[in-house]
DSSP file (Angstrom, degrees, kcal/mol; ACC not computed):
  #  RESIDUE AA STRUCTURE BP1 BP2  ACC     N-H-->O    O-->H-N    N-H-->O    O-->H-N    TCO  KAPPA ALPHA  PHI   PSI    X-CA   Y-CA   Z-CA
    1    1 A X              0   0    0      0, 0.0     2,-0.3     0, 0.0     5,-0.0   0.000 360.0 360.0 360.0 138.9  -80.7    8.0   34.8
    2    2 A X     >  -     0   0    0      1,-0.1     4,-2.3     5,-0.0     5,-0.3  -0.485 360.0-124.2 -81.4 114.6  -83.5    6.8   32.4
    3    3 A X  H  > S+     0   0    0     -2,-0.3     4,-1.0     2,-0.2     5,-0.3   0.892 121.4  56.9  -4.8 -70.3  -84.2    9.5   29.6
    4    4 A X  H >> S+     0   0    0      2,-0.2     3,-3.6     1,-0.2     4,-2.7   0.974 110.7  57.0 -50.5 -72.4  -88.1    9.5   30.8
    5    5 A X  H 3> S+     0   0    0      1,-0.3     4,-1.9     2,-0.2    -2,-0.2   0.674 110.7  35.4 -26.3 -44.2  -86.0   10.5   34.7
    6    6 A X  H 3< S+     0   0    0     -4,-2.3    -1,-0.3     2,-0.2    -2,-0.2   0.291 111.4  63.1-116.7  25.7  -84.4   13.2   33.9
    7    7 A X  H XX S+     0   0    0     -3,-3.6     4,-3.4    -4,-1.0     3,-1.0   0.631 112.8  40.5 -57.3 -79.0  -87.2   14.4   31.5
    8    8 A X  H 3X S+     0   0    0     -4,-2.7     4,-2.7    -5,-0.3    -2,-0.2   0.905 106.3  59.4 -60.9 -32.4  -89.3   14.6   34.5
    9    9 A X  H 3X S+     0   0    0     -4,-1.9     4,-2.3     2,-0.2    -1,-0.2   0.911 109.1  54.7 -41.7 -40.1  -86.6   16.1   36.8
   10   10 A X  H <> S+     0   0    0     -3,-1.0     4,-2.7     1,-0.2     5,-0.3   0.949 105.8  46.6 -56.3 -79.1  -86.7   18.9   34.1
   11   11 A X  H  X S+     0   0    0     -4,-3.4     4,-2.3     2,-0.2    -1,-0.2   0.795 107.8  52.2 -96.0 -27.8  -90.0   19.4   34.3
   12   12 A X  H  < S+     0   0    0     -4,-2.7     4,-0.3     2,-0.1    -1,-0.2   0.996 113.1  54.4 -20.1 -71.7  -90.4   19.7   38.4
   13   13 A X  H >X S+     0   0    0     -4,-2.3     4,-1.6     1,-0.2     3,-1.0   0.904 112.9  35.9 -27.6 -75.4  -87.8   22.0   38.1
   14   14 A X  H 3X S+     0   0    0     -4,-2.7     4,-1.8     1,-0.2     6,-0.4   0.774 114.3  52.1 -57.8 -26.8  -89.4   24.1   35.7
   15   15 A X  H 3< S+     0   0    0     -4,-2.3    -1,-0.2    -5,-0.3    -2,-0.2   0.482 114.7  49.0 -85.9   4.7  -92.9   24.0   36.8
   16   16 A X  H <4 S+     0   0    0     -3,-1.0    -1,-0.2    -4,-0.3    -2,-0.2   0.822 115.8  37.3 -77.9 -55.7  -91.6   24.8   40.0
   17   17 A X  H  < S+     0   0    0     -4,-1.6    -2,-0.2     1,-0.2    -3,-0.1   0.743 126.8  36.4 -82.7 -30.0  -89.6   27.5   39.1
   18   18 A X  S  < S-     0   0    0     -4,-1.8    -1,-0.2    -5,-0.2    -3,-0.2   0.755  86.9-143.0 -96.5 -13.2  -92.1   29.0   36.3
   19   19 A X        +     0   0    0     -5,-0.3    54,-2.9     1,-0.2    55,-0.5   0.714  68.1 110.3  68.0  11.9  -95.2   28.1   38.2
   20   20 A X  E     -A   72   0A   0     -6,-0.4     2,-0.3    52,-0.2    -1,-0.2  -0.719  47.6-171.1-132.9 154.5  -96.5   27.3   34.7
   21   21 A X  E     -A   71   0A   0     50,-0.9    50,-4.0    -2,-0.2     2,-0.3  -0.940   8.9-147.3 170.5 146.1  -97.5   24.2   32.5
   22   22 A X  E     +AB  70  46A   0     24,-1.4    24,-2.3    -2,-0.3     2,-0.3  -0.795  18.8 164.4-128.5 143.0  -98.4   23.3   28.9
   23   23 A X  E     -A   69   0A   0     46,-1.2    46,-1.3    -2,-0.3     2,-0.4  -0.953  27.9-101.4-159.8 157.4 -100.6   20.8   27.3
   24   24 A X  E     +A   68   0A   0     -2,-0.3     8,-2.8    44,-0.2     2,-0.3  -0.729  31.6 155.9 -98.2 110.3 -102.2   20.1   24.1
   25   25 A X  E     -AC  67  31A   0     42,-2.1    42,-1.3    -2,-0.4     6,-0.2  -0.910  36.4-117.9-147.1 165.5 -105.5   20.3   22.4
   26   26 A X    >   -     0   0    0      4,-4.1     3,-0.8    -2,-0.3    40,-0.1  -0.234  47.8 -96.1 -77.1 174.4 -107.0   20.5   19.0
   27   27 A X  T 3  S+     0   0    0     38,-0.3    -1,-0.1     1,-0.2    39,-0.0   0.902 126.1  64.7 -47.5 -54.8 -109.2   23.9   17.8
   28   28 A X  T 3  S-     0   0    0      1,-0.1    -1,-0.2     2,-0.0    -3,-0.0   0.795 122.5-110.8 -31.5 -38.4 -112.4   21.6   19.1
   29   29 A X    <   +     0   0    0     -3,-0.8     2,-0.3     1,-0.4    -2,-0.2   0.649  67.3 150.5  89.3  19.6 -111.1   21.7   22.5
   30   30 A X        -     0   0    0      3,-0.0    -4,-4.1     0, 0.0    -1,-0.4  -0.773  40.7-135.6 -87.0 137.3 -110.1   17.8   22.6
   31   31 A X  B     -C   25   0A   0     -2,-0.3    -6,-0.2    -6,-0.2     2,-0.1  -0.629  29.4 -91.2 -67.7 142.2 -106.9   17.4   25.1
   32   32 A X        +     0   0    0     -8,-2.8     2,-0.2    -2,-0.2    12,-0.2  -0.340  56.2 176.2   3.4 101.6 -104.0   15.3   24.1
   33   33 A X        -     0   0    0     -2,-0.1     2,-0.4    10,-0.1    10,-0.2  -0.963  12.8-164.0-125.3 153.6 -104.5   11.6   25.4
   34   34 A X  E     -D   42   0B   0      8,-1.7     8,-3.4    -2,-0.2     2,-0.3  -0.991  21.4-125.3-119.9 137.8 -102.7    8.3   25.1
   35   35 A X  E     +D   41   0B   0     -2,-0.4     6,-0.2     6,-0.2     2,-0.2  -0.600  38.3 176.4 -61.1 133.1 -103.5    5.1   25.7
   36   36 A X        -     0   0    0      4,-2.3     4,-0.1     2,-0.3     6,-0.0  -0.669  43.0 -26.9-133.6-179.0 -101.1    3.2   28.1
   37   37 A X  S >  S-     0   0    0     -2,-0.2     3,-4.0     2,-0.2    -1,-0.2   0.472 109.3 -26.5 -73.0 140.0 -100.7    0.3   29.7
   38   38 A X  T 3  S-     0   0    0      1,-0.2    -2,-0.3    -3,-0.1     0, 0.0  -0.187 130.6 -23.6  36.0-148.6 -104.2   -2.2   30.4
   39   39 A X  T 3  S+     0   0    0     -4,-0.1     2,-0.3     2,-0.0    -1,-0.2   0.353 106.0 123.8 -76.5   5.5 -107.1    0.4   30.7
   40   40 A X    <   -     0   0    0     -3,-4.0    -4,-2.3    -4,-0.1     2,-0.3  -0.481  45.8-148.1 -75.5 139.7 -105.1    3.9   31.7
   41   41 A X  E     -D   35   0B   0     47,-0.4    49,-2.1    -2,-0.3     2,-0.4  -0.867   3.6-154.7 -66.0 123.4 -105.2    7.0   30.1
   42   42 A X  E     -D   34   0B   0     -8,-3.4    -8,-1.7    -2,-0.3     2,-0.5  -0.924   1.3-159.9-101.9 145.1 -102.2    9.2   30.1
   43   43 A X        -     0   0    0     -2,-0.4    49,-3.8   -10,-0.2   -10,-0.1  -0.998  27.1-137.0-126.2 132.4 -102.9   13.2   29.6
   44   44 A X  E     -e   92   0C   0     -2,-0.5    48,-0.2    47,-0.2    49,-0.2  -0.118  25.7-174.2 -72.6 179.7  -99.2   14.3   28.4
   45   45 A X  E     -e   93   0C   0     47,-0.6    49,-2.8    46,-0.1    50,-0.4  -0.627   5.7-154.8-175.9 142.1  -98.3   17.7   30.2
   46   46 A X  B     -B   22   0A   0    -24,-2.3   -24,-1.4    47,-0.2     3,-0.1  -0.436  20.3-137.2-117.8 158.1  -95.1   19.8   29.5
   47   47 A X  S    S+     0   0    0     -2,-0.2     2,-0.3   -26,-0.2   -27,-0.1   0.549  90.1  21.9-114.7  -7.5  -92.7   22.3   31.1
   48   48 A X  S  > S-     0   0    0      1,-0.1     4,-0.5   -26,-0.1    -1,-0.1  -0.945  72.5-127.3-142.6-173.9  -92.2   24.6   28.4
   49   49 A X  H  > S+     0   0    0     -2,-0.3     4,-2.4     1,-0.1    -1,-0.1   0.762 109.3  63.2 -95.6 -28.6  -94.4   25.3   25.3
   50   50 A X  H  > S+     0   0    0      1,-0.2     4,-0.9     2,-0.2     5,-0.1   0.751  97.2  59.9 -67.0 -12.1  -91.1   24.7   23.0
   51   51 A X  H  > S+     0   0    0      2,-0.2     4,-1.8     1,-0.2     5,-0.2   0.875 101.7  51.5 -47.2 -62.1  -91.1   21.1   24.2
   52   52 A X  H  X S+     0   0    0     -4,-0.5     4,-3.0     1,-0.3    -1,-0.2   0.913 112.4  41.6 -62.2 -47.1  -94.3   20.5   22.9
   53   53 A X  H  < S+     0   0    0     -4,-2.4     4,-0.4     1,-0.2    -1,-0.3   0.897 111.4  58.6 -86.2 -10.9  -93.6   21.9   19.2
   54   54 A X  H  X S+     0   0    0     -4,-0.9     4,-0.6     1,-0.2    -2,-0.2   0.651 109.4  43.1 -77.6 -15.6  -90.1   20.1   19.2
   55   55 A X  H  X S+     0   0    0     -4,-1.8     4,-1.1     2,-0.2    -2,-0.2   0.816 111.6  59.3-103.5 -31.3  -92.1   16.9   19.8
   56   56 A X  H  < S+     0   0    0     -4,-3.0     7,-0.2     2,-0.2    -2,-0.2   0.647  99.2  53.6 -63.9  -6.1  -94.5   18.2   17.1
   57   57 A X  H >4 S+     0   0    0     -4,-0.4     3,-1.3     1,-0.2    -2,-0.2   0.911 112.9  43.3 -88.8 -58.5  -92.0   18.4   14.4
   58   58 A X  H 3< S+     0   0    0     -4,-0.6    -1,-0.2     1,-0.3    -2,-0.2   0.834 125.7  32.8 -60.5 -30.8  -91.0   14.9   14.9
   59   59 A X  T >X S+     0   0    0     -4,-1.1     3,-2.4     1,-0.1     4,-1.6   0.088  70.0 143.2-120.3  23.4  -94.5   13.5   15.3
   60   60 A X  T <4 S+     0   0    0     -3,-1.3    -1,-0.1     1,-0.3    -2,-0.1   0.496  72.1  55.8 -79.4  -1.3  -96.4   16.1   12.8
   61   61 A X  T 34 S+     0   0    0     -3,-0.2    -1,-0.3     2,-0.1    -2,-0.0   0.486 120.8  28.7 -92.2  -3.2  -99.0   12.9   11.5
   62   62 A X  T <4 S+     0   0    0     -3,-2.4     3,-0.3    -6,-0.1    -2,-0.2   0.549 135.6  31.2-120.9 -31.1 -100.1   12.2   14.9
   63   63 A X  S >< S+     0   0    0     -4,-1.6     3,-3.3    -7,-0.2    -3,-0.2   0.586  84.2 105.5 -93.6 -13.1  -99.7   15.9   16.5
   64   64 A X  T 3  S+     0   0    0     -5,-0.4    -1,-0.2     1,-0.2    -4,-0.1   0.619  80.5  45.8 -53.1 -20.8 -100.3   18.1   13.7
   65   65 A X  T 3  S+     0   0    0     -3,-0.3   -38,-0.3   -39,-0.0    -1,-0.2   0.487  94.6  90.5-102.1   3.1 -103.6   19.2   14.6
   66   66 A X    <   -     0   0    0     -3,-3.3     2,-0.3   -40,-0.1   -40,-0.2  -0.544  57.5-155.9 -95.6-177.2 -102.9   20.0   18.4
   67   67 A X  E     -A   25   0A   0    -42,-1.3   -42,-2.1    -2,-0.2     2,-0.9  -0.975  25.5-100.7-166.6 115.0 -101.8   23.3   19.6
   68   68 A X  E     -A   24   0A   0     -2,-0.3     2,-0.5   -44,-0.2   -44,-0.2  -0.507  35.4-167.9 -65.0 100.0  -99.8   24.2   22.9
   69   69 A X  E     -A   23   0A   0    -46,-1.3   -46,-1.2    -2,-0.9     2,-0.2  -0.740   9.4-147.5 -50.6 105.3 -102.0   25.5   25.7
   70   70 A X  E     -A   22   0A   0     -2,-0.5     2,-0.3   -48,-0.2   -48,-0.2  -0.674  18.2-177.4 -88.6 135.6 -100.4   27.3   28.9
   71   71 A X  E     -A   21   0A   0    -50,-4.0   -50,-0.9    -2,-0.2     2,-0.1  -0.915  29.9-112.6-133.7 172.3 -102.2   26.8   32.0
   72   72 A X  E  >  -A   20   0A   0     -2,-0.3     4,-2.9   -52,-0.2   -52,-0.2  -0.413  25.3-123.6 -90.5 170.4 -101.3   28.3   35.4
   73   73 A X  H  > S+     0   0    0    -54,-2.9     4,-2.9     1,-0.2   -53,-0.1   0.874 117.5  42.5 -76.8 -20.2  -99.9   25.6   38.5
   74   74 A X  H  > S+     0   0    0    -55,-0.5     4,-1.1     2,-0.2    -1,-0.2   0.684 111.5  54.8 -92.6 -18.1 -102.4   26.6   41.0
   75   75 A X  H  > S+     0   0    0      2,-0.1     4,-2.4     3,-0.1     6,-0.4   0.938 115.3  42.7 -63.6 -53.2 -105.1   26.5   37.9
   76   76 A X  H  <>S+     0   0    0     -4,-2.9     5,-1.6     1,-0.2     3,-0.4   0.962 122.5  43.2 -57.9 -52.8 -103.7   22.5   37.3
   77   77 A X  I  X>S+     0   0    0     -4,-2.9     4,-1.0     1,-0.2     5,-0.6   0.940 122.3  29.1 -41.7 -67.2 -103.9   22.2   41.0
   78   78 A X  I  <5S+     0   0    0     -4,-1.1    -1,-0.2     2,-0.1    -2,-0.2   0.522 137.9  18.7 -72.0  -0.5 -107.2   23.8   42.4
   79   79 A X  I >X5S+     0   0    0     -4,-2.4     4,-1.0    -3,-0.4     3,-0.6   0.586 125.3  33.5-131.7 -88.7 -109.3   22.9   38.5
   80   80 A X  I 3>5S+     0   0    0     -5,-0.3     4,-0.7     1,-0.2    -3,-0.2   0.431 109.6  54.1 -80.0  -1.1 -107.9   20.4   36.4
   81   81 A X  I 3X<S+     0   0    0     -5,-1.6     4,-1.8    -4,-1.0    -1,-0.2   0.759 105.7  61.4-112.8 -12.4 -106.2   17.7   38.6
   82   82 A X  H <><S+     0   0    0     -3,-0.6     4,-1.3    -5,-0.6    -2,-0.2   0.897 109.6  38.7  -8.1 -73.2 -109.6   17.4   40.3
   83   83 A X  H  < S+     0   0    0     -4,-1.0     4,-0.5     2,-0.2     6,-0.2   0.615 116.2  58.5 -71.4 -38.7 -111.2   16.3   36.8
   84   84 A X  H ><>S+     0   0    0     -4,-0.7     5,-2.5    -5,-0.3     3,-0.8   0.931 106.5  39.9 -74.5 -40.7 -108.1   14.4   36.3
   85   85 A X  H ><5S+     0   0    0     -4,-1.8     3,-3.9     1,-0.2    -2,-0.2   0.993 109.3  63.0 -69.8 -59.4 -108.1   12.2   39.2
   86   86 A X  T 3<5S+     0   0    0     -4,-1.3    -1,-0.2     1,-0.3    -2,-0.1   0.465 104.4  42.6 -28.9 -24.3 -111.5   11.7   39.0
   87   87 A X  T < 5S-     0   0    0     -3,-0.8    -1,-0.3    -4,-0.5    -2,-0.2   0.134 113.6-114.1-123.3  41.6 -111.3   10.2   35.7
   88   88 A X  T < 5 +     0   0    0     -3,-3.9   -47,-0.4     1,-0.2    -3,-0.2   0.562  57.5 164.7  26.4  41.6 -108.2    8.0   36.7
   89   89 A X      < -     0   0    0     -5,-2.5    18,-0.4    -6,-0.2   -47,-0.2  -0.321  30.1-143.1 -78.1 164.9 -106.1    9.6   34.5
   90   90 A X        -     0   0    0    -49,-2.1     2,-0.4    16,-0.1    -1,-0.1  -0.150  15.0-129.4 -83.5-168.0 -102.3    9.4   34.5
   91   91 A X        -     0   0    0    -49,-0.1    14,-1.4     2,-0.0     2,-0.6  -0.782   8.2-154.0-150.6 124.0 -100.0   12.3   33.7
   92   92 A X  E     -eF  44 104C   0    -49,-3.8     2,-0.8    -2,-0.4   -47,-0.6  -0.694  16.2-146.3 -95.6 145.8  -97.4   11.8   31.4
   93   93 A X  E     -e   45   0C   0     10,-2.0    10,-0.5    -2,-0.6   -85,-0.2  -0.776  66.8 -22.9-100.1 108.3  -94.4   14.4   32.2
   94   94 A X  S    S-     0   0    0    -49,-2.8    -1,-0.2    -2,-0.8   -48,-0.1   0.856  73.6-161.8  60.8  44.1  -92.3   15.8   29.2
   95   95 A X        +     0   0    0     -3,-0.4     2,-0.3   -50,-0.4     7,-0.2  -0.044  22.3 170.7 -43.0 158.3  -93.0   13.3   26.9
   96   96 A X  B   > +G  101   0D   0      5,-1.3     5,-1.2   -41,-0.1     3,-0.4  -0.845  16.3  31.0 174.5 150.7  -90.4   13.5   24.2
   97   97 A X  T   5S-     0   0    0     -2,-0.3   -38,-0.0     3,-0.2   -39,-0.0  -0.636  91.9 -52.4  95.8-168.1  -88.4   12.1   20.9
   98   98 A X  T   5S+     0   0    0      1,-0.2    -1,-0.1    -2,-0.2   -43,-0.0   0.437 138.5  42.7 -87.5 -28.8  -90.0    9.9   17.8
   99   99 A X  T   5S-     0   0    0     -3,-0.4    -1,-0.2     0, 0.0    -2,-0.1   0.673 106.7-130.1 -89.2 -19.1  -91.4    7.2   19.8
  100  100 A X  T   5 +     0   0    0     -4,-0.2    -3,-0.2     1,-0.0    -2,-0.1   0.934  42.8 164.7  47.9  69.0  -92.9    9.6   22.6
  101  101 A X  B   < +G   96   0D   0     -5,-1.2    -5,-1.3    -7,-0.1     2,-0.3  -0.098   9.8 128.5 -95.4-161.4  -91.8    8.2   25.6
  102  102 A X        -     0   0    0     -7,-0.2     2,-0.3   -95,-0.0   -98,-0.2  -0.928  55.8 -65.7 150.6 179.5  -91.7    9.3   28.8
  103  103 A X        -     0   0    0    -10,-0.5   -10,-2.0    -2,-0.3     2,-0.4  -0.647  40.7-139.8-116.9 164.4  -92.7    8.3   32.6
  104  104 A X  B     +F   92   0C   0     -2,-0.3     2,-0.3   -12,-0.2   -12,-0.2  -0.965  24.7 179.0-127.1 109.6  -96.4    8.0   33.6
  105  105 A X        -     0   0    0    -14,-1.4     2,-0.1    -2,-0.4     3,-0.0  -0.983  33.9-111.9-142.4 158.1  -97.8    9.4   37.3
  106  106 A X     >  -     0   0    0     -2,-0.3     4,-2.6     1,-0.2   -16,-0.1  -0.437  32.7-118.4 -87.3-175.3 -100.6    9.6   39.0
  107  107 A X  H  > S+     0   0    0    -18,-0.4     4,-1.9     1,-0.3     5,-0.2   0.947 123.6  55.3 -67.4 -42.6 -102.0   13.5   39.7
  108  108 A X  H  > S+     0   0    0      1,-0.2     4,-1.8     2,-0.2    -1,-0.3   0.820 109.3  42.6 -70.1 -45.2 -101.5   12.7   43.1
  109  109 A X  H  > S+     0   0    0      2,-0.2     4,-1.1     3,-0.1    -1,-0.2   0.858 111.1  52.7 -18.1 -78.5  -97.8   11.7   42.3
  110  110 A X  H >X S+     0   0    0     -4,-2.6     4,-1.8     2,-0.2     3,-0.7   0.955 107.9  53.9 -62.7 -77.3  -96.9   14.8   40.0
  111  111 A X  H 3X S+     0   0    0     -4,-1.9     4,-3.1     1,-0.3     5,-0.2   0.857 110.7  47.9 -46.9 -70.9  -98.4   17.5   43.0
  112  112 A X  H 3< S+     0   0    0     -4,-1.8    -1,-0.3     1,-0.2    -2,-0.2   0.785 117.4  38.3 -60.5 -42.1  -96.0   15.9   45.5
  113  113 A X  H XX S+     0   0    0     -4,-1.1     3,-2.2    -3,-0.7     4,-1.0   0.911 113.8  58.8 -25.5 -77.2  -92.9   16.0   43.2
  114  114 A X  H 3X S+     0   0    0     -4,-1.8     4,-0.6     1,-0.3    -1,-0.2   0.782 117.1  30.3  -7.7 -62.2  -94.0   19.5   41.9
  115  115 A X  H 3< S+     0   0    0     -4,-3.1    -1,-0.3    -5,-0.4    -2,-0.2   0.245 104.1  75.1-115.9  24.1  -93.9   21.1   45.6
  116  116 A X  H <4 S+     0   0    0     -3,-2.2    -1,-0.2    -5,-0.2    -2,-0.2   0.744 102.7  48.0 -65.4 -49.6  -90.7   18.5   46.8
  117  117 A X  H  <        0   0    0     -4,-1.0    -2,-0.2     1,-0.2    -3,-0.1   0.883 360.0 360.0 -77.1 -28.6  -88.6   21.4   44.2
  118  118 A X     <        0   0    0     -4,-0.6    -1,-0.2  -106,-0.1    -2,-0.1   0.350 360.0 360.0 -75.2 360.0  -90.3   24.3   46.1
């Protein structure tokens, strides 16, 4: 199993189990985005909030001004993956390490995965 795989098994799990999910923005209130592959967007999204600052210590010239945000699952469902599909974004799942990789899915994707572990 592919690193990026059992990142994102890890984070089913947890967002399953915690009902809970983390993601990143500056003071402003800009999310976290990356450019991926042709014209997508990925908006990262995390299973725990220490994920997110272990990936900031390794990346602190590209992450140093965001700041881990907790949002509930039923917030991400019924609010934000609305607003996410809608602006074809991806979701990247537990990005992690020096390069920041990780696997890429659509919202649509993520939800079925999500409430496969429940």
């Amino acid at each position: 199993m592919s690193s990026g795989s059992s990142q994102a098994n890890k984070f089913y799990e947890e967002v399953s189990e915690n009902q809970r999910l983390w993601f990143a923005e500056t003071e402003d209130g800009d999310a976290l985005e990356f450019d991926v592959d042709g014209d997508k967007v990925s908006f990262p999204l995390w299973s725990s909030k220490s994920r997110i600052m272990r990936l900031k210590k390794l990346n602190p010239e590209l992450l140093g001004e965001y700041s881990p945000r907790e949002i509930s699952w039923q917030f991400f469902k019924d609010v934000l993956s609305p607003m996410l599909m809608e602006n074809n974004r991806l979701i990247g799942v537990n990005l992690s390490g020096q390069n920041i990789t990780g696997i890429d899915l659509t919202v649509e994707s993520l939800i079925k995965q999500i409430e496969a572990f429940a």
